[in-house]
N, C-alpha and C positions, 0 to 999 in steps of 0.2 A: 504494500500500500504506500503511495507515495506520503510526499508530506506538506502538499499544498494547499494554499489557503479553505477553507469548507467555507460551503455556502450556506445561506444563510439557515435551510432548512436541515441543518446538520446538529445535535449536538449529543454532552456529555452527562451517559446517564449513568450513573453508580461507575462501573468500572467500564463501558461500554461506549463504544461509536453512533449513536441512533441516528438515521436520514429520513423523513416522512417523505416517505414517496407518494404519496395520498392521504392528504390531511381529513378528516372526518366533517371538516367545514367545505371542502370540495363539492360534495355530491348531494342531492336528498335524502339518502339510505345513512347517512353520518359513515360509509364505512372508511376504514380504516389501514392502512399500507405502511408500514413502519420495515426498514431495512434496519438489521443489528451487525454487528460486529463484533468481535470478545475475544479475548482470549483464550489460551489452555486454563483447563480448570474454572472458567466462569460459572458460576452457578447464582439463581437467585433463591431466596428463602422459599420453602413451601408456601404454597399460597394459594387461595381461591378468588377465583371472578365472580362475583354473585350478578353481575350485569348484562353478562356477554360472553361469549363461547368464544375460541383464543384459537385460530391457524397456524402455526408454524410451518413454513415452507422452508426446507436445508440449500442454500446456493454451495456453501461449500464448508466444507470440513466433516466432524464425526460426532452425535452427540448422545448423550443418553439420557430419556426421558422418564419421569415419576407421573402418570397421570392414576390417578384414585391408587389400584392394589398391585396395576401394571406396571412393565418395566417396557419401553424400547429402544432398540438404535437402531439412528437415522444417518442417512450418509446423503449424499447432492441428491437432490431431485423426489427425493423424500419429504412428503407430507404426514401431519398428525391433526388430531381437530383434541383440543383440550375444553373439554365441553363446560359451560357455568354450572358452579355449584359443584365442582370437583377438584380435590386438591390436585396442585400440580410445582410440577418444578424439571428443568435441564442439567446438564451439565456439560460444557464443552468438553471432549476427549482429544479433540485431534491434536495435536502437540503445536500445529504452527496455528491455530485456533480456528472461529466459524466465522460465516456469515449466514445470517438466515433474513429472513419476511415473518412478520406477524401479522395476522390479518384480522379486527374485531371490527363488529359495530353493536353498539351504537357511537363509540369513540371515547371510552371509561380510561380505558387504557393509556391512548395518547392523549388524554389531559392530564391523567398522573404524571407523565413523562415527562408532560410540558413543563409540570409544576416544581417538578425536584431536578431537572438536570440543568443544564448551564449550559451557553452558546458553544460550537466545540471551536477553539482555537486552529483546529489544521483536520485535514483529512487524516486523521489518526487515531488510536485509542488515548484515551488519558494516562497519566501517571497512575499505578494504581494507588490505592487509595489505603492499602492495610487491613487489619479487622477492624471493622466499625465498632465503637466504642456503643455502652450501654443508651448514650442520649441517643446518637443518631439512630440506632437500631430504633429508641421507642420514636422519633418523629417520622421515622418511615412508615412503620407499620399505623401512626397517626395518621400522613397524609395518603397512606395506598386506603386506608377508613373512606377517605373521603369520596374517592372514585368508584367505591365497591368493590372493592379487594379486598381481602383477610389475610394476613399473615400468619401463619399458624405454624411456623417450624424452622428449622435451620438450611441453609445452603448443602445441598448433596456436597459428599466428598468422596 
């Protein structure tokens, strides 16, 4: 990935590269087109959508997914549907990392996104960031409240 300036619809979410490739304000269906990037090992907490069912489409890398009591791995051109009201969570495997699509609507998701990440400096991942200390953990699982997410568990390892 180079390391040129990102545009505007690019930014830094937790440890991640997020690009809206279809904003939820685009359409009348609110849906939803979010491009991720991550690295090895990325993973986010357990978690559920109570608003909207969550597509992951794989462009590239290897991941392995937690939805409800299932286990999968996805490799490019691999699809998953992480349906609402079902815990869920990834974890990046591939060593040089992923990129995937996430696809929701009504658009719960990319306002969360909006709301906690930050403009990205460069077409790149962030610094990462460490283990999240006890505040930030509780203002995550505060502001994902607000979009209709639940955080209910730790990052896979």
């Amino acid at each position: 990935m180079t390391h040129e300036q990102a545009p505007t619809n690019s930014l830094w979410f937790l440890d991640t590269l997020v690009t809206i490739r279809v904003s939820e304000t685009d359409g009348q269906d609110r849906i939803s087109v979010l491009e991720h990037r991550a690295a090895h090992g990325d993973s986010p907490p357990l978690h559920i959508h109570h608003t909207e069912d969550e597509i992951f489409h794989v462009l590239e890398g290897t991941f392995r997914f937690h939805i409800g009591d299932a286990e999968h791995r996805l490799g490019v051109g691999d699809v998953l549907l992480a349906p609402k009201g079902v815990p869920h969570q990834y974890r990046v495997e591939s060593a040089a990392g992923g990129r995937w699509l996430t696809i929701t609507t009504p658009g719960d998701f990319e306002r969360f996104v909006r709301a906690i990440a930050r403009p990205a400096e460069r077409l790149a991942l962030p610094e990462p960031g460490g283990a999240p200390s006890p505040e930030a953990v509780a203002a995550l699982t505060e502001a994902a409240s607000r979009y209709g997410i639940e955080i209910i568990g730790p990052p896979l390892h």
